[in-house]
N, C-alpha and C positions, 0 to 999 in steps of 0.2 A: 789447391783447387785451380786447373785446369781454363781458361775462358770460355769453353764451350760447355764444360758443366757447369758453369758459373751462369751462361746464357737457358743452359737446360731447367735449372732451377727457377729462375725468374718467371721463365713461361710454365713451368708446370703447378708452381703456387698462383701464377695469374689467373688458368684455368682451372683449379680444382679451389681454390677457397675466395675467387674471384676479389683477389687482393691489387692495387695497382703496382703497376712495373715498379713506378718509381719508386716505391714505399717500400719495395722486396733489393730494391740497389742501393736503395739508402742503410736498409738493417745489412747489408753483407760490410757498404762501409764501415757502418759504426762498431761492428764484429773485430776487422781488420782494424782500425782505429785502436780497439780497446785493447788486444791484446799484444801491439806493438807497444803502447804503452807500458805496460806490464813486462816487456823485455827490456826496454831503454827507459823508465820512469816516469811517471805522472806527468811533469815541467817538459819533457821531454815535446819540441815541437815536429809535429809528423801528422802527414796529411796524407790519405788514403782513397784514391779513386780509380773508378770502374768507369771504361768505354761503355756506352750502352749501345752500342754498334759491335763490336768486337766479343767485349767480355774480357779484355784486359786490364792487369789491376796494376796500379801507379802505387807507388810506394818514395816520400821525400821527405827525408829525416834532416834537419837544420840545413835544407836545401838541398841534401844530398840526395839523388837517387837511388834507392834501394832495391837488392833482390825479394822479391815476395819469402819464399821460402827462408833467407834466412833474419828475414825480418819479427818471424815470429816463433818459428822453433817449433818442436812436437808438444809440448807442454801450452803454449801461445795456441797452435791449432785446436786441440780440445776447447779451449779457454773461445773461440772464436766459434764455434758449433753451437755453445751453449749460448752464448747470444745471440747467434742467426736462431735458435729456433727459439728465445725468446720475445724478439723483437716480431715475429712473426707471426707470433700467439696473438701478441698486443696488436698488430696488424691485423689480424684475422677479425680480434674483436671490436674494433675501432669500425671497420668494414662493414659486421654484422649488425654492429649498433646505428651506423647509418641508413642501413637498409631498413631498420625497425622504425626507427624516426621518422623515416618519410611515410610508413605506416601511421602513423598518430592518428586518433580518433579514425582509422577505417576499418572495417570488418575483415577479420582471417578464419580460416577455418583449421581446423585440429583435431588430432584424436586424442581422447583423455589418457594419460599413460598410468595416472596414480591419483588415490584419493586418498589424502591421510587426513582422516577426521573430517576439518570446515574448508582444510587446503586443498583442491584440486590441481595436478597438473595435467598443463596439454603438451602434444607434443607436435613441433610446429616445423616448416622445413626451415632446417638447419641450426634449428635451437629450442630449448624446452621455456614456454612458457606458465604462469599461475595464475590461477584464480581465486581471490582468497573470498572467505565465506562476504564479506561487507560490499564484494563486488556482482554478486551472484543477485541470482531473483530469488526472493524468499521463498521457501517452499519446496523448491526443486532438489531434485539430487540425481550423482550424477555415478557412473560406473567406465569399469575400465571397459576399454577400447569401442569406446562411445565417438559418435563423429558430430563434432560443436561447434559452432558459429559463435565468435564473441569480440570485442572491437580493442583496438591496441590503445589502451590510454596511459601506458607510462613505459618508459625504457631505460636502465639503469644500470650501468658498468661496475663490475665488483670482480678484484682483479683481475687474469684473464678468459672472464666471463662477461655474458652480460643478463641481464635480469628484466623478461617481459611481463608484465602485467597486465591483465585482459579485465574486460568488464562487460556486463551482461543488462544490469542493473541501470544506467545512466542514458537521461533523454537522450543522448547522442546515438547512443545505439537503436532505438528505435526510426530516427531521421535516416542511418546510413540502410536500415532494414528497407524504409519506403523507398530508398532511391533505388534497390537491387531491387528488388518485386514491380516499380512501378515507371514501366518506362516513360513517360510523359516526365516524369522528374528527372531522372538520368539525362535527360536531353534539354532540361533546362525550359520547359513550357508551363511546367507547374512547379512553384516554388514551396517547401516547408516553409515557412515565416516564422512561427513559435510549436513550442512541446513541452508541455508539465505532464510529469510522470509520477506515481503513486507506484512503485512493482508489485509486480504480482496481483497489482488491485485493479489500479484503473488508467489510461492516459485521455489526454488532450492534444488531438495536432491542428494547428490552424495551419491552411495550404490553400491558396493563389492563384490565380493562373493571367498568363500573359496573352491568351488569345480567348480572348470574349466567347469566341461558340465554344471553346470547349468548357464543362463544368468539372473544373477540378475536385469536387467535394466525390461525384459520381466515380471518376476516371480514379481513385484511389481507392473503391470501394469495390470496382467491378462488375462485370458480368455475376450478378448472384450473390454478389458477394466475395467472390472464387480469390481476389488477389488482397484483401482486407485479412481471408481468413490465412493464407500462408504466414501471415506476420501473426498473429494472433496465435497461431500453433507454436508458432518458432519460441513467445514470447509463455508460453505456455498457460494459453487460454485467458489473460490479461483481459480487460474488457477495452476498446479503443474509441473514442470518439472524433471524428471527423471535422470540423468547423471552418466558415470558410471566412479566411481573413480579410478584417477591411481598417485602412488607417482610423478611421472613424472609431473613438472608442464607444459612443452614442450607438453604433451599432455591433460594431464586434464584442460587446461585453455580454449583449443578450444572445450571440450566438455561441458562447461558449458558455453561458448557462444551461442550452438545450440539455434535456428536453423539456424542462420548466418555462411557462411565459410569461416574457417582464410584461409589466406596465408603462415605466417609465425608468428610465437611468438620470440621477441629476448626477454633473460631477463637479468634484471640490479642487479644483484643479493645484490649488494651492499648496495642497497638504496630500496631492495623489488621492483621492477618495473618490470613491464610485458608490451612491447610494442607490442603492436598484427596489426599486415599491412591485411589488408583486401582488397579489392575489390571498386571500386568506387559504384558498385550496392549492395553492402553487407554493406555497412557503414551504413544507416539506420537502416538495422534491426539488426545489431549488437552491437549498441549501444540502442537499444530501446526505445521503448516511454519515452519521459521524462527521457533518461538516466536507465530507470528500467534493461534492459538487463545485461550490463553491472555493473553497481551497485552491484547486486544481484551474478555476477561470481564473483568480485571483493572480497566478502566477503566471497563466498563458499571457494576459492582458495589461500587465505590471502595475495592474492598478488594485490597492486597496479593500476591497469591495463589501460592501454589509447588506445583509439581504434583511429588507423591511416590508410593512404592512405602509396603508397608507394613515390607518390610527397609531402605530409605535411609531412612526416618523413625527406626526402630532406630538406626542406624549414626548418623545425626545427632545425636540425642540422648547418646548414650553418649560421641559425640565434644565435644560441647557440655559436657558434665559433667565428663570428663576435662581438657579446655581452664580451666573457669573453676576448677577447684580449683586450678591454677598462682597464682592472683592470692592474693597476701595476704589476707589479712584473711577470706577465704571459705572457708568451710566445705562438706561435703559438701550437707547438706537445705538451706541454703541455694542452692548451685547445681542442684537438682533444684528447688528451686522456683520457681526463674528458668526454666528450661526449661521446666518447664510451664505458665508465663505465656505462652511462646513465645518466647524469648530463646534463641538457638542459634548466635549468633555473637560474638565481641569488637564488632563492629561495630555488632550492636541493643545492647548493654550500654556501649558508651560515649556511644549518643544516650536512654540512658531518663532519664526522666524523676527526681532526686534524691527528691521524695517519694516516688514507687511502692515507691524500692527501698529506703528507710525503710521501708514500711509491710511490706514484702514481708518482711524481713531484721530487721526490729526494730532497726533500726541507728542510731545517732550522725550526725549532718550530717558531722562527721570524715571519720567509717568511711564512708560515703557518698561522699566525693570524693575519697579513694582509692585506692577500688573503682574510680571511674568512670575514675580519669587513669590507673589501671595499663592499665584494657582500652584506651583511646584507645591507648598505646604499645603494646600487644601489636595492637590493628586493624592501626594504621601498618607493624609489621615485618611484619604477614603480606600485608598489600597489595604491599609491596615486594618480598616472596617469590614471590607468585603472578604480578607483572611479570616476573621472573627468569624464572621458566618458562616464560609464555609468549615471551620470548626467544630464551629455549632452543628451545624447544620450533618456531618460525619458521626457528631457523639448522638445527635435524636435518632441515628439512621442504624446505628451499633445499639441505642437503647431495646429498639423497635424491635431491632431482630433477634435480641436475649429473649426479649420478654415473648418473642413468636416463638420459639423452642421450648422457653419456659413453659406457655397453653401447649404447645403439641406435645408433650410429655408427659403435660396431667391428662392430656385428653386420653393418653395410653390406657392409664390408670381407671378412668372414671366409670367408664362400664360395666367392671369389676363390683364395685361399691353399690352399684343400681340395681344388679341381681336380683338382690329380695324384692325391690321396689315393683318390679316387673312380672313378680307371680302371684296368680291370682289370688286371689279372697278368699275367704270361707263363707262368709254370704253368697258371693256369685257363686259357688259348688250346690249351696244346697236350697238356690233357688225353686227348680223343679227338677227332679230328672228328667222328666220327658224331652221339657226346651230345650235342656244342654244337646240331648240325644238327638233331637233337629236342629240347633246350631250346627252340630261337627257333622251332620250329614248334609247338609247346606252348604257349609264349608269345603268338605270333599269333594262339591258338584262343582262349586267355581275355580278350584285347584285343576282340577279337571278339563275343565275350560280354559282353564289359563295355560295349562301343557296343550291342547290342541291346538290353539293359538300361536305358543312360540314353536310348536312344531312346522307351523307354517312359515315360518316368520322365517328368511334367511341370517346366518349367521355374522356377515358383516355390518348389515345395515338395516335396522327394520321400519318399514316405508309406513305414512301417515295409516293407511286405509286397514292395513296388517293391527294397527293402534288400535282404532276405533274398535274392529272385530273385537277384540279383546276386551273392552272396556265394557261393550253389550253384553258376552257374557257374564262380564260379570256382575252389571246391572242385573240380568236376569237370576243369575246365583241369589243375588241380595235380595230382591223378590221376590222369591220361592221362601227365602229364609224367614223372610217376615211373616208372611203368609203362615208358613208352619207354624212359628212361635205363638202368632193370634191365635190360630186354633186351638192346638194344643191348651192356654191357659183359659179358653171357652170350655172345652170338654171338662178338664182339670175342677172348675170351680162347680161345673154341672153335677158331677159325679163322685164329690169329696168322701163320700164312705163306700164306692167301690172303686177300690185302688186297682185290683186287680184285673178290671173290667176297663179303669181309663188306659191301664198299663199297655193294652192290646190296643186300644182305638191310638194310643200315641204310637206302637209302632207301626202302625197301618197309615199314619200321615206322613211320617218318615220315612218308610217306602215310597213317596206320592214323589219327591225329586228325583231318585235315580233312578224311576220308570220314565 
């Protein structure tokens, strides 16, 4: 090899796989290195160097100067190709993986090349990245030669490869989302400060701003909305909430409850706890579906948080104080004073801290541990209790619902068996003929009625007034029906030995409804 192809080389791997010079003079050394050894033996000392000016190659075996060419032979040269275009791969990936690197937690864009199964890949310049299903938004799916936005959070050498890993799913991705959509952040006037994310469900961003007139809460929302909703697409329809950050956890705790309102927030600052009293109407949505509301403040805020009434904070307390006066060694203002540290369970009182409840209690390192081992055994039996019920509480719930299948099964059955029960009598048949004969034509007129009615009456939804109409005729049916029946058994009892003379006056009454 030549110096000037040796120089051609260097600059054409520099500019096609953007590898450094020196990384490309070093592999041709170590090329030349290895397969001199391999002619003169491993112990064999011989040192190989390249001008990076020229492109001349130095060849000095136990001090001696050597010819290149017969330093390695034709067998040597093979032997020297296959580690230049080794060391160059490894170069190439060494190269690529630094470039990924400096990507870490930013957003790249990529087309999908392949979906197999929950593994996506993308295909990214100059290398294939994945997405595997735990890094994805739940829900979504994705198709080939799709164009996807997703942030670089790991990068991973495997031989001469390297291995990117994208994610879709992780608060970070949503933070790098606001800084591209929201110029005021990208320039550093409005800060993210926190982000709890729920995918595909819900998030929380609390964001800052460093210049007073402008409102960060607004400038991240938009004209209309218009720059909220490009993340929210991108995010695919995710729900986002806004909040606007204040060191103060007295008030940023109820601003990441919105849209629920607090009353008051005490905090237990000892043990991290944020006890927030709301509202009896505000307790639902404050704690939100599934607990999501608060969950989601809990971790924007890093505090604790239990969302209460101003009567369960009562009841808690009083229970809390009745509980800890059980443990030896404690006293009544002693456990009134733990409570109002914010200690309300055996369970915060067997993880506090031995100094605190020195300091709290005026107590002996003794008295001090055990306090703490009684409440450990009192946590443990009531954890074990509260397993118990809910136990219980699964087997009445599986009882409840046999025995509900059980009724709706017989109820299949029961109609069947009622039959007889439901036709009529032989008395009611031979009361009169006539009356039967103005019942069922009585009957026919409010039937009648009552199809005129729902003929009116629209088919999806039938309005109070469409009701009423109905209900008069059929007051008026039942009416007439009476009316007929009196008659009838006046004539009837007037005329008992001319049957065939009442026969005609009852069917001339019974005429008297359908005219």
């Amino acid at each position: 090899m030549n110096p000037n192809e040796i120089l051609r080389i260097v600059d054409s791997l520099h500019r096609e796989k953007n590898i450094d010079t020196e990384i490309v003079f070093q592999a041709i050394e170590a090329a030349y290195t290895s397969a001199a050894r391999r002619q003169y033996g491993e112990e064999a000392d011989i040192q190989v160097t390249i001008d990076r000016e020229s492109g001349e190659l130095g060849v000095v075996l136990e001090g001696e100067p050597l010819d290149s060419v017969e330093m390695i032979g034709r067998i040597g040269a093979q032997m020297a190709k296959q580690v230049i275009i080794q060391k160059i791969r490894e170069a190439e990936r060494d190269s690529l993986a630094d470039e990924y690197n400096e990507l870490l937690d930013h957003v790249v864009s990529g087309t999908v090349y392949r979906v197999d199964g929950p593994m996506v890949t993308v295909q990214l310049p100059s290398v294939e990245a994945i997405l595997p299903r735990s890094e994805q938004i739940p829900g979504e799916s994705h198709h080939s030669n799709e164009r996807i936005r997703a942030m670089v959070c790991d990068v991973r050498s495997q031989g001469t490869r390297i291995k990117v890993v994208l994610s879709r799913s992780r608060p970070k991705f949503v933070q790098r989302l606001f800084e591209q959509e929201i110029p005021e952040i990208a320039d550093g006037v409005i800060t993210v400060n926190a982000i709890s994310r729920e995918p595909a469900h819900r998030s929380k961003v609390a964001v800052s701003s460093s210049d007073q007139r402008i409102d960060c809460v607004g400038a991240c929302v938009g004209v209309r909305g218009n720059r909220i909703k490009n993340i929210v697409d991108e995010l695919s329809g995710e729900r986002i909430d806004i909040v606007r950050w204040d060191d103060d956890p007295e008030i940023l705790i109820p601003n990441a409850l919105q849209p629920a309102e607090v009353e008051q927030v005490l905090l237990c600052r000892m043990i991290g706890r944020a006890i927030v009293l709301v509202s009896e109407d505000q307790l639902s949505l404050a704690i939100g579906r599934r607990g999501q509301n608060v969950r989601l403040a809990s971790k924007l805020c890093g505090w604790d948080i239990e969302i209460m009434t101003e009567d369960e904070l009562g009841e808690s307390i009083e229970r809390a104080v009745m509980g800890f006066m059980q443990i030896n060694g404690m006293n009544e203002e002693l456990a009134q004073a733990l409570v109002e540290f914010g200690y309300l369970s055996y369970d915060d009182l067997s993880v506090i801290e031995p100094d605190d409840l020195m300091e709290i209690g005026e107590l002996t390192a003794e008295q001090v541990d055990h306090i703490v081992e009684q409440a450990e055994k009192f946590a443990e039996e009531a954890e074990v209790a509260a397993k118990e019920e809910r136990d219980r509480r699964k087997a009445e719930a599986a009882l409840a619902k046999a025995q509900a299948a059980a009724a709706e099964a017989a109820g299949i059955t029961a109609p069947d068996s009622d039959t007889d029960a439901d036709a009529p009598t032989e008395e009611s048949q031979t009361e009169t003929e006539s009356a039967e004969t103005t019942s069922d034509d009585a009957s026919a007129a409010e039937a009648e009625a009552d199809a005129e009615a729902e003929s009116e009456t629209p088919e999806v939804e039938e309005t109070e007034s469409e009701t009423e109409a109905t209900d008069e005729v059929a007051d008026e049916a039942s009416g007439e029906e009476a009316e007929a029946s009196q008659t009838v058994q006046e004539e009837t009892a007037e005329n008992t030995t001319e049957e065939v003379i009442a026969e005609e006056e009852t069917s001339e009454e019974a005429a008297e409804p359908e005219a």
